[in-house]
Structures are given as C-alpha cells and as structure tokens.
TIGU-895054 format. One record per residue (C-alpha): residue in three letters; x, y, z negated. Coordinates in Angstrom, 1 decimal. Layout:
+-----+--------+--------+--------+
!   r !      X !      Y !      Z !
+-----+--------+--------+--------+
! ALA !      X !      Y !      Z !
...
+-----+--------+--------+--------+
This chain:
+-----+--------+--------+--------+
!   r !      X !      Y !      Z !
+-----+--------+--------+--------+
! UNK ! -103.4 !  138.9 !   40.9 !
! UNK ! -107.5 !  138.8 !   41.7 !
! UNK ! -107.9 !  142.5 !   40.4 !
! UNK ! -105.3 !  144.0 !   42.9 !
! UNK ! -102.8 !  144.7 !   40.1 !
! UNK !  -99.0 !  144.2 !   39.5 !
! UNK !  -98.9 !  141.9 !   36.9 !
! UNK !  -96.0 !  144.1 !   35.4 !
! UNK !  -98.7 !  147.4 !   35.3 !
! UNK ! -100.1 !  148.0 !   31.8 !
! UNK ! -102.9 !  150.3 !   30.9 !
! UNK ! -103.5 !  153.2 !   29.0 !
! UNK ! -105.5 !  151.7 !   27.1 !
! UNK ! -102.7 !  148.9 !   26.5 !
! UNK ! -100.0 !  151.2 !   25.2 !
! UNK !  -98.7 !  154.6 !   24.0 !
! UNK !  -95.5 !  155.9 !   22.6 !
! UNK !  -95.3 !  156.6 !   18.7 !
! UNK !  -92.0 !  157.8 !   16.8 !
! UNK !  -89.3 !  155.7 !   16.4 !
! UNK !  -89.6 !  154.6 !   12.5 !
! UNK !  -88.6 !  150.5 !   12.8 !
! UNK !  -90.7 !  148.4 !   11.1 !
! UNK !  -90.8 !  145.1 !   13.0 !
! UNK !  -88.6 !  143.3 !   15.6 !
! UNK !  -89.6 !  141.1 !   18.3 !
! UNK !  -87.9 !  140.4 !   21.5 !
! UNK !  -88.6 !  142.7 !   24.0 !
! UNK !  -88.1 !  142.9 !   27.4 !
! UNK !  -87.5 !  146.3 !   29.8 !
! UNK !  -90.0 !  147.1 !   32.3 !
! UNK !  -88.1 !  148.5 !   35.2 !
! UNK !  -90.8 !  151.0 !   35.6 !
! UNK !  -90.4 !  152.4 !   31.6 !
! UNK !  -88.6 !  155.6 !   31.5 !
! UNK !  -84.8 !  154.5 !   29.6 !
! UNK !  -85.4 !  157.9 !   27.3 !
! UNK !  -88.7 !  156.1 !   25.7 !
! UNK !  -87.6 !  152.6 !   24.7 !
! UNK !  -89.5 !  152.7 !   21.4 !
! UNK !  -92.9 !  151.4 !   22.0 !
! UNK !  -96.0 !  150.6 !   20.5 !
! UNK !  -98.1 !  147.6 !   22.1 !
! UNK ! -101.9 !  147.4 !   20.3 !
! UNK ! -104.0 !  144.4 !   22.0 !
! UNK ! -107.3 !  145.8 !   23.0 !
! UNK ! -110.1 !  144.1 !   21.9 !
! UNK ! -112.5 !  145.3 !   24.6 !
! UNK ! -110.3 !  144.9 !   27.3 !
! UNK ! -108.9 !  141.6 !   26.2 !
! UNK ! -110.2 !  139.1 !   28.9 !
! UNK ! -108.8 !  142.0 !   31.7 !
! UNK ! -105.3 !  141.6 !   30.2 !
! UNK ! -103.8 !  138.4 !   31.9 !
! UNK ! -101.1 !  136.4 !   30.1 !
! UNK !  -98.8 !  137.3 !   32.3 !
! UNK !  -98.4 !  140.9 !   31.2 !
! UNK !  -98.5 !  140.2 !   27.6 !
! UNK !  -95.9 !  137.7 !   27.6 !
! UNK !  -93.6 !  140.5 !   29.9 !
! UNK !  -93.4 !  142.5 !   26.6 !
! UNK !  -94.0 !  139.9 !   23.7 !
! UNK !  -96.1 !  137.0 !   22.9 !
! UNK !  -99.1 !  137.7 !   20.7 !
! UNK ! -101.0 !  134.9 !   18.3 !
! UNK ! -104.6 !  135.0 !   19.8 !
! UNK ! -105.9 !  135.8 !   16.1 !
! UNK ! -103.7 !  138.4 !   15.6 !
! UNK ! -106.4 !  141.7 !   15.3 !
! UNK ! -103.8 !  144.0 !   13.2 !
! UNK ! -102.1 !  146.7 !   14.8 !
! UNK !  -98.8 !  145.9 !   15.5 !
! UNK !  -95.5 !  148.0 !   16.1 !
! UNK !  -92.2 !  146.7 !   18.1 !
! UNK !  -89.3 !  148.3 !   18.3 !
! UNK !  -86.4 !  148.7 !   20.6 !
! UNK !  -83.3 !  150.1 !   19.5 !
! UNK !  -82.3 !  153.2 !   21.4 !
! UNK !  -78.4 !  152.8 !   22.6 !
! UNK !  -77.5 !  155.0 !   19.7 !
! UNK !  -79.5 !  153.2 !   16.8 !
! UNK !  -76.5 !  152.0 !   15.2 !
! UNK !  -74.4 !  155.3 !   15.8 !
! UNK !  -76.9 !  157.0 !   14.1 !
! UNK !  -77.2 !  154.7 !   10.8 !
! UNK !  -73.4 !  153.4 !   10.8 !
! UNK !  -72.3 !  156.2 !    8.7 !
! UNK !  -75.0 !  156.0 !    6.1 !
! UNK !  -74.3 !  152.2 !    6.0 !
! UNK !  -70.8 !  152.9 !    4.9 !
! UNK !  -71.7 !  155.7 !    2.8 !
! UNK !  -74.0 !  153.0 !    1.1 !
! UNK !  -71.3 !  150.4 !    0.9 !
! UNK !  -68.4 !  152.8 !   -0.3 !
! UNK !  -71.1 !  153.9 !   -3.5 !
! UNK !  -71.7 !  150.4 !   -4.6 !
! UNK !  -68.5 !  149.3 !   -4.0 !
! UNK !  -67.1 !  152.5 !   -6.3 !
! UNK !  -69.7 !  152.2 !   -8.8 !
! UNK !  -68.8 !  148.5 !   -9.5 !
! UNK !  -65.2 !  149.5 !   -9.7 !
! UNK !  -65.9 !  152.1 !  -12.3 !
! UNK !  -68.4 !  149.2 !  -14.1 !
! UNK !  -65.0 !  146.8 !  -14.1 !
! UNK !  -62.7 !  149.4 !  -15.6 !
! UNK !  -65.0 !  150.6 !  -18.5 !
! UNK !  -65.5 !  146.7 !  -18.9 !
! UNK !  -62.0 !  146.1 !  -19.7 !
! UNK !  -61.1 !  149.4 !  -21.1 !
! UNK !  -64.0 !  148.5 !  -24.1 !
! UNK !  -63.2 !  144.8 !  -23.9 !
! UNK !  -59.4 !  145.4 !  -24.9 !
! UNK !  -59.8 !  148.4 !  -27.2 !
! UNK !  -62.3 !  146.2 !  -29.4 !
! UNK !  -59.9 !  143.7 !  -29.2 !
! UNK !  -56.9 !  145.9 !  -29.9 !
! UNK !  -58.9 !  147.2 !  -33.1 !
! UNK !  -59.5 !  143.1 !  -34.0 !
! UNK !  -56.1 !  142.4 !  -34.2 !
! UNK !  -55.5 !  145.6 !  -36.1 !
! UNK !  -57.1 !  144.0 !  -39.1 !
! UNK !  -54.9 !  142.8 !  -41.6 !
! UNK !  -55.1 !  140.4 !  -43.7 !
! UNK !  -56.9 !  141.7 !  -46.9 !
! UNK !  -53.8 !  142.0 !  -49.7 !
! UNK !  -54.3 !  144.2 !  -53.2 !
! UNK !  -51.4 !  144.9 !  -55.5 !
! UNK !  -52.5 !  145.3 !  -58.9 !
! UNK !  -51.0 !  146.1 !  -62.2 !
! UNK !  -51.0 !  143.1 !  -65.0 !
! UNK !  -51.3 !  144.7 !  -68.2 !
! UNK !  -50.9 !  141.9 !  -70.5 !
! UNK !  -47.8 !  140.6 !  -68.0 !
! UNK !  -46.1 !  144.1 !  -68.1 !
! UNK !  -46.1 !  144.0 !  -71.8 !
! UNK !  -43.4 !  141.3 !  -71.6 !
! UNK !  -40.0 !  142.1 !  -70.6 !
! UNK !  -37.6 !  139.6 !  -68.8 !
! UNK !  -40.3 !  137.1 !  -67.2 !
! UNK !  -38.3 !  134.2 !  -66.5 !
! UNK !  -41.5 !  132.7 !  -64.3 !
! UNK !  -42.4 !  135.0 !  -61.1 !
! UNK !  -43.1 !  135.0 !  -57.6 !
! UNK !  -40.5 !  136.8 !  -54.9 !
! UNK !  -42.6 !  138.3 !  -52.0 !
! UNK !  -40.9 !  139.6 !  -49.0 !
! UNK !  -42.5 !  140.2 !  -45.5 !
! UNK !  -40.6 !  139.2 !  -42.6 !
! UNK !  -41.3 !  140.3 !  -38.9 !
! UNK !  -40.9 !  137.5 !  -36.0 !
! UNK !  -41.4 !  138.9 !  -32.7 !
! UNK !  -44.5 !  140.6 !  -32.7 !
! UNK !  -46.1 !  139.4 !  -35.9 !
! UNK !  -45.5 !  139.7 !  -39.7 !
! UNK !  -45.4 !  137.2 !  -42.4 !
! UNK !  -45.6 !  137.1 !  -45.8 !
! UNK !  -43.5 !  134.7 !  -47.8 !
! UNK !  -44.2 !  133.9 !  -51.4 !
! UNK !  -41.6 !  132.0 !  -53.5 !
! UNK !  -42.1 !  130.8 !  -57.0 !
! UNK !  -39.3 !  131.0 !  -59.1 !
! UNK !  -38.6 !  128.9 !  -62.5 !
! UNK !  -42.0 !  127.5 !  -62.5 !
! UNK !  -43.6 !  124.2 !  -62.6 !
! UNK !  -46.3 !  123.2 !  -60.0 !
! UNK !  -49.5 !  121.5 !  -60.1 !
! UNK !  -52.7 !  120.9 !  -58.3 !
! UNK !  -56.3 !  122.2 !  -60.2 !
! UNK !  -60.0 !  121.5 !  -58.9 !
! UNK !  -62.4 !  124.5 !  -60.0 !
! UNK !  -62.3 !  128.4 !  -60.3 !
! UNK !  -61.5 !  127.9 !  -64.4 !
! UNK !  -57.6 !  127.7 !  -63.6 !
! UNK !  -57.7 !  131.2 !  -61.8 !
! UNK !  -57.8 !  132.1 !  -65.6 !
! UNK !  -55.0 !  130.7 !  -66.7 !
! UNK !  -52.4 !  134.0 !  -67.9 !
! UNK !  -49.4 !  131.7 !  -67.1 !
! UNK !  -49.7 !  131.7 !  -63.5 !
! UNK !  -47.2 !  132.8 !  -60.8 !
! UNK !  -48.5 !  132.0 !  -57.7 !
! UNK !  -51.8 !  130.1 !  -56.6 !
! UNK !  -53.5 !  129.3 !  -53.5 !
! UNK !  -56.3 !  127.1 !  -51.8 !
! UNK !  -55.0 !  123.4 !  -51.2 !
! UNK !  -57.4 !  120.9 !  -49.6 !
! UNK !  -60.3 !  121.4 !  -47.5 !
! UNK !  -63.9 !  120.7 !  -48.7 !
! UNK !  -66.1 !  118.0 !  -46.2 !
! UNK !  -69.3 !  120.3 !  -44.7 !
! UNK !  -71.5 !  117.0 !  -45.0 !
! UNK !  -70.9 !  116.3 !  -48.7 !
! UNK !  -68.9 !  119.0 !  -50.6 !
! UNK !  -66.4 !  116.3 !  -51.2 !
! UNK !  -62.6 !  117.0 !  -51.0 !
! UNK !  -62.1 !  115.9 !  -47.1 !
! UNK !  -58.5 !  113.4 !  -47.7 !
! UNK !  -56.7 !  111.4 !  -50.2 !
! UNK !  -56.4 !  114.1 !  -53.4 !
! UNK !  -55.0 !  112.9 !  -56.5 !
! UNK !  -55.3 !  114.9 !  -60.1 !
! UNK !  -52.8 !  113.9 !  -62.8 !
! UNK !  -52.7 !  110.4 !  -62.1 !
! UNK !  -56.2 !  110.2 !  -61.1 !
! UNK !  -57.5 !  109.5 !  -57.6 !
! UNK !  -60.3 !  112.1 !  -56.7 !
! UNK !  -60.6 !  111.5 !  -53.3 !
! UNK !  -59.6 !  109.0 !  -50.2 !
! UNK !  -58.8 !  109.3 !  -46.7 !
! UNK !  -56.5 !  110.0 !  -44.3 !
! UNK !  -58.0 !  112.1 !  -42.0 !
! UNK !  -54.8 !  114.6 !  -42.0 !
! UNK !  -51.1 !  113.3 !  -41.3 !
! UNK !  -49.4 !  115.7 !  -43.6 !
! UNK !  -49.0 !  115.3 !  -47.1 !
! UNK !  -48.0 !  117.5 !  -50.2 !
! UNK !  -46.7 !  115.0 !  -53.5 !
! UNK !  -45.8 !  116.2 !  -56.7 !
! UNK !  -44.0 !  114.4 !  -59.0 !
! UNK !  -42.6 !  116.1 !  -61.8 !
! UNK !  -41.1 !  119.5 !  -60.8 !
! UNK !  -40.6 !  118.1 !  -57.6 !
! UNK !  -42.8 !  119.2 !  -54.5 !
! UNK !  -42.0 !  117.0 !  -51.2 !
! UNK !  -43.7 !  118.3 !  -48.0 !
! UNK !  -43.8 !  115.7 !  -45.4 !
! UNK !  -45.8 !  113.6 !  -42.4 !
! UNK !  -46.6 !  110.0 !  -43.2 !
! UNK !  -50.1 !  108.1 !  -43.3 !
! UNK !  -49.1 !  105.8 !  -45.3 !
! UNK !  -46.7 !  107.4 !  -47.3 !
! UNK !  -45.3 !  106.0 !  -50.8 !
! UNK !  -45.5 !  109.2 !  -52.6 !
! UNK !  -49.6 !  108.4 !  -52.5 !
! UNK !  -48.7 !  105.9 !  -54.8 !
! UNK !  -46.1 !  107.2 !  -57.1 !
! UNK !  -48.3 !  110.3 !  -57.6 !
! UNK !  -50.9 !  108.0 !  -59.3 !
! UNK !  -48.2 !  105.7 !  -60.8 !
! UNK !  -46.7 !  109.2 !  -62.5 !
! UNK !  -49.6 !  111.1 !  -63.4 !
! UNK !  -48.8 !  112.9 !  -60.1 !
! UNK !  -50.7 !  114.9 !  -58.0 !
! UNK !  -51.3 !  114.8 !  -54.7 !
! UNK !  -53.4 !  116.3 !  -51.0 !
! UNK !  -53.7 !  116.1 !  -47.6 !
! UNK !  -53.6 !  118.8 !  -44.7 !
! UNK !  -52.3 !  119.4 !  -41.4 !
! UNK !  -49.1 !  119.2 !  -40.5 !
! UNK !  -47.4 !  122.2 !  -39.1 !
! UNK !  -43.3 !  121.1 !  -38.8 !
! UNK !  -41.5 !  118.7 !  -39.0 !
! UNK !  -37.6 !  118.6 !  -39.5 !
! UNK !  -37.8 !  122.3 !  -37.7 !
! UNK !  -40.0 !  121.2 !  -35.0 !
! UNK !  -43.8 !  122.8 !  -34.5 !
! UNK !  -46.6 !  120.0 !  -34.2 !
! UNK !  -49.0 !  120.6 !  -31.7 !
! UNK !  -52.3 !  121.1 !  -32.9 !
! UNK !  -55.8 !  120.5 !  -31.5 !
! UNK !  -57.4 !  123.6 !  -33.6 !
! UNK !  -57.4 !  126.2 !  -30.6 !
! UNK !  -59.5 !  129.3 !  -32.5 !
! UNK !  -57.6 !  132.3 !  -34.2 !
! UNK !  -57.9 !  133.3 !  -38.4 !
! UNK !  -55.6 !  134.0 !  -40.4 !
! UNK !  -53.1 !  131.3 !  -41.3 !
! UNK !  -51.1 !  130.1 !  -44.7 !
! UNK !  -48.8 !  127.6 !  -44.8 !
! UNK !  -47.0 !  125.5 !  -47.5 !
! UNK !  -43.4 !  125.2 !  -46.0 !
! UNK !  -39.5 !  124.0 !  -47.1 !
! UNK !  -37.7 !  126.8 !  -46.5 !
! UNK !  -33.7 !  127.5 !  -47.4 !
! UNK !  -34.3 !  124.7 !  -49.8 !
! UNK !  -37.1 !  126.2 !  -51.6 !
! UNK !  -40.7 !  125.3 !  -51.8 !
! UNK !  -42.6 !  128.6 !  -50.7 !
! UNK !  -46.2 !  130.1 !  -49.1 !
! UNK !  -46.1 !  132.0 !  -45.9 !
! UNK !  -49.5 !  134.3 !  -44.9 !
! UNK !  -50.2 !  136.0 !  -41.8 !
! UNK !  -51.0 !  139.2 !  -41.5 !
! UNK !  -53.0 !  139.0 !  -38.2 !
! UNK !  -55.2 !  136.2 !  -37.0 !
! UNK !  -53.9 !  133.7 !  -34.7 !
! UNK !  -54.1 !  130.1 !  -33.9 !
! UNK !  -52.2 !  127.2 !  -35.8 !
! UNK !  -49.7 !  126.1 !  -32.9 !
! UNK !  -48.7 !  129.9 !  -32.8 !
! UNK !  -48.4 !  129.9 !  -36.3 !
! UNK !  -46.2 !  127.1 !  -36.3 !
! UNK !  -43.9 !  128.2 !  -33.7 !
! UNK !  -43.4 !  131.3 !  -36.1 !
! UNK !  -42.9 !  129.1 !  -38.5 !
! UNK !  -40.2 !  127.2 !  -37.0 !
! UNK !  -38.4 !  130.3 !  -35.8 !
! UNK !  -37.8 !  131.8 !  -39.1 !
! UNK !  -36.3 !  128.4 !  -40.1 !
! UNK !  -38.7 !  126.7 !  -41.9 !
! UNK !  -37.9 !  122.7 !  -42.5 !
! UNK !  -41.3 !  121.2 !  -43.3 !
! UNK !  -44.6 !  122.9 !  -43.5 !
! UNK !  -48.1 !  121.6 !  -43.9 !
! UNK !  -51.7 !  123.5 !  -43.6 !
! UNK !  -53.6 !  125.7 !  -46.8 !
! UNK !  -56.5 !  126.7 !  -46.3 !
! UNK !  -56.5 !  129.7 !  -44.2 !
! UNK !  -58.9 !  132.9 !  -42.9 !
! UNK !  -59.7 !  134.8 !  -46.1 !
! UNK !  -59.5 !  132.1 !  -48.9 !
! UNK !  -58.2 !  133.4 !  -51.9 !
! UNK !  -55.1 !  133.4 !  -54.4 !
! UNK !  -52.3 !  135.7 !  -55.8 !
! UNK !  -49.0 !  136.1 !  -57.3 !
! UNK !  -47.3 !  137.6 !  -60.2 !
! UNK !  -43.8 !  139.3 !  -59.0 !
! UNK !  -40.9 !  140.2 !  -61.2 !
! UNK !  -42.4 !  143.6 !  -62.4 !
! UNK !  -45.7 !  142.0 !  -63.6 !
! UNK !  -47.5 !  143.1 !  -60.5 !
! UNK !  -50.8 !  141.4 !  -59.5 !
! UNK !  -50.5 !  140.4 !  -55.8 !
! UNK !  -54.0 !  139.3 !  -54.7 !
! UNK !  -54.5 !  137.9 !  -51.2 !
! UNK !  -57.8 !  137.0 !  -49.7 !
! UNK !  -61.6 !  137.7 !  -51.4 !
! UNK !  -63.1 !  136.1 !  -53.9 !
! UNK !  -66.5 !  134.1 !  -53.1 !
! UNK !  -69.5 !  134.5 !  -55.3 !
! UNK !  -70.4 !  130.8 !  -55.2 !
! UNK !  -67.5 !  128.7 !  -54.8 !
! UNK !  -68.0 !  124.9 !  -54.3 !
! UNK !  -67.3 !  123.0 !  -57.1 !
! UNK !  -64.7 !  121.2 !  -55.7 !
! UNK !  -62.4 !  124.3 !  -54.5 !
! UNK !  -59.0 !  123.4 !  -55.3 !
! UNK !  -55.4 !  125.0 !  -55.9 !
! UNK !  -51.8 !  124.4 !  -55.7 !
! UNK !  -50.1 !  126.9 !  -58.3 !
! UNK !  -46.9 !  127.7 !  -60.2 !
! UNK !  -47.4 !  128.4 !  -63.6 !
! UNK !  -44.4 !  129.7 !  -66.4 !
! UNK !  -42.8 !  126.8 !  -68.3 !
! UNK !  -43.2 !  128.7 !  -71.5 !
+-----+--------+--------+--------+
C-alpha cells in the first residue's frame, strides 16, 4: 500500500469493541491479528477518514453501501452462542407446544360436553288428563303407546285401536273430541305455502306432484303404506272419496331406503308394523337413514316420512290420558295438515 500500511491494519478510529447484544448479521471474516476472546465487533465507517480507508480493508470485514452514514453493528457468534440460548429455545418450544395441548383438550372436552347435553334433549312429550274423556268408561277408540329401546336410542310407538283414519287441512280438526291419535302429514312448499306433493281430501285433489316416492292411501278403513310414483291408489282415492299424501320413504318390505337428508331432528314415521298401522317418535335427534335403520330393526314392514323436529300432535290412551307430543305454533300455515284416528261413535 502507498501509506506504508498492511492492508489488514484497521484504525482506532475504524473500530472498537461493544457488548455482545446481536442485532444484525453480515458475513464476517477473522482477522488473524483479532484476539479469538473478542469476536463481537462493531465496525462504524468514519466519515473523516473515509478517503484513508482503502477498499481493501473494508471488504476484509464486510462490504459497505457507499451511502450507508448510519451506524452499524455486526456480530459474530462466540463458539458458545448457541450453547448459551439452546436451552431457552427449548424452554420456549416446550411452553407453546404445552399450551396448545392444553388449548386442544379444553376444545374437545367443551365441544363434547355441549354435545353430550344436545343429545340429552328429549323430545318434548306432556301427559295430560282429559276430563271430558275420563268421564266415559269403556272407550272402545284409543291409542296404545309403548316405548321401545333399540340399541342406544328410544322410540315411541303409537297405535290406534278401533278407529277410523283420515287426512284434515287446518288447525280446526285439533278440536275435534273424538280423536285418538293425530299427527303432521305432508310438508308445506317454502316458496308458496302450498302442500309440496300429490294430496288428496275426500275425493278432492288439493295438490299435485310427485316430488316424494312414498305414498300413504286411504280408502275406507284401510291405510296402505307403500313406494310407487305412479301408484293406482292416487286414483282410487279420488274415485272413492279417498284421501291421500306424499312423503319420503323410509322402508320398504323391511329394508331402510337411503336418504339424501344428512342433518339430525327429531324423526316420526308412519310405518306397517305386526300388521298394524302405527306412529313411531324419536326421542333424540338423529338423521333419517339412522332413523330408518331403527326402524327396520324393530321390524317394521313399510314406513314413510311425517313431518318431524317439533311438529305437533297427541293421543288419547285407554285411561283418557292426553298424550301431547311436540309444541304448538302461534301462526300455523293455513295449509298444515293431519293424519288422525278418530272413534267410530
């Protein structure tokens, strides 16, 4: 060099040592000449000396942008950098790492308790007493109810006995004193209020479609449960002064039908069971394809859809008792309809 000096010597002015905090990295590289003990370094470009600092000795410990006038730090690690901090790191990782596993538990601790508590909720059923009933003695038109337990579940089955069936649009017929067993039919359209399916009313065609496979026809006294889009029975229910609905079907000759309705409420079927024509409820929520697998391991023949969740009806048992499932809505469409058992008297 033209001054006389090792282009590895740097000046007092060039350098001094400062704790060893990091802040920022850049590449450095060991002067031979730099004690080992005192690797932590901090290099400030001196403004006055700046043309007496060749290139040479800057690039030796770290290249500099000419407009760069801040002070800047470098560090080197010491040897035992990472010694120091590995134990803290691990502390760090084993508390976030516990803390999340403590997050997950509580999650699904609260997660199934509320969904423990959800399925705890049964189906809303009030016994009542029927004065003007009880005042009769010998009813030859009731309603047998028995529940029945099938694997983890319970079900309710509702059988009419010595009574005559028929289908009713409105909430006038929930009146009627003569009544054994009544529930929600045919569901209403969202769009139009309008009975969704063909639905046929003494003869008289209310509503077409054939949305739904399954069918209830009654003709006469006699209730047939089946699966059939074009089925006769349509027919001979207007030809008879019938009646007649659509729903989904749920089994047919003892086997479940799968169903596309994937979300849980509670269910009610209408369903052919040891030759009689009965309603099943749940007691818990669940979806139709597990409801129909119940179904069909208690036995049932045929069954077909009610309306489900919380719709209501009730029967009248041997003892005069008041049996009402579901709630009562305030406004009701005016095309909610029934399939009921009323005494032949």
């Amino acid at each position: 060099m033209s001054d006389g000096k090792d282009k590895y010597d740097i000046e007092d002015n060039d350098i001094r040592f400062i704790s060893r905090r990091p802040t920022k990295f850049i590449n450095f590289v060991e002067d031979s000449e730099t004690p080992k003990s005192d690797r932590n370094i901090y290099l400030r470009k001196n403004r006055s000396s700046k043309n007496n600092v060749s290139e040479n000795r800057m690039s030796s410990v770290g290249s500099f942008d000419e407009e760069f006038q801040e002070e800047t730090q470098i560090d080197a690690l010491s040897p035992n950098y990472c010694s120091k901090t590995n134990s803290k790191c691990v502390y760090l990782i084993f508390t976030v790492i516990l803390v999340l596993v403590i997050g997950l538990i509580l999650f699904f601790v609260f997660h199934n308790n509320k969904k423990e508590v959800a399925n705890d909720q049964e189906f809303p059923i009030e016994i009542t007493e029927d004065t003007e009933r009880n005042e009769i003695t010998g009813l030859t038109a009731f309603s047998t109810i028995n529940e029945v337990a099938v694997g983890d579940h319970e079900l309710i089955i509702i059988t009419p006995e010595n009574a005559i069936p028929a289908l009713a649009i409105g909430e006038e017929v929930l009146g009627d004193s003569s009544i054994v067993l009544i529930a929600q039919a045919a569901d209403i359209r969202e769009d139009n209020g309008e009975i969704l399916g063909s639905y046929v009313l003494n003869g008289e065609m209310k509503s077409r479609g054939q949305s739904k496979a399954g069918f209830c026809s009654i003709i006469g006294d006699e209730v047939t449960i089946g699966v059939d889009l074009s089925t006769p029975k349509l027919e001979q229910a207007i030809e008879s002064g019938g009646f007649f609905f659509r729903q989904f079907p749920l089994i047919v000759a003892n086997q479940p039908i799968d169903n596309s309705l994937r979300y849980i409420s509670y269910r009610k079927a209408l369903v052919q069971l040891d030759g009689k024509i009965s309603v099943v409820l749940s007691k818990d929520k669940m979806t139709l394809n597990q409801f129909a697998r119940l179904l069909s391991e208690m036995g049932v023949r045929e069954a077909i859809y009610l309306i489900g969740s919380t719709s209501y009806g009730f029967a009248i048992d041997k003892n005069g008792k008041k049996i009402e499932f579901g709630e009562r809505v305030d406004s009701p469409s005016p095309n909610v309809n029934y399939i009921y058992w009323r005494s032949k008297n």
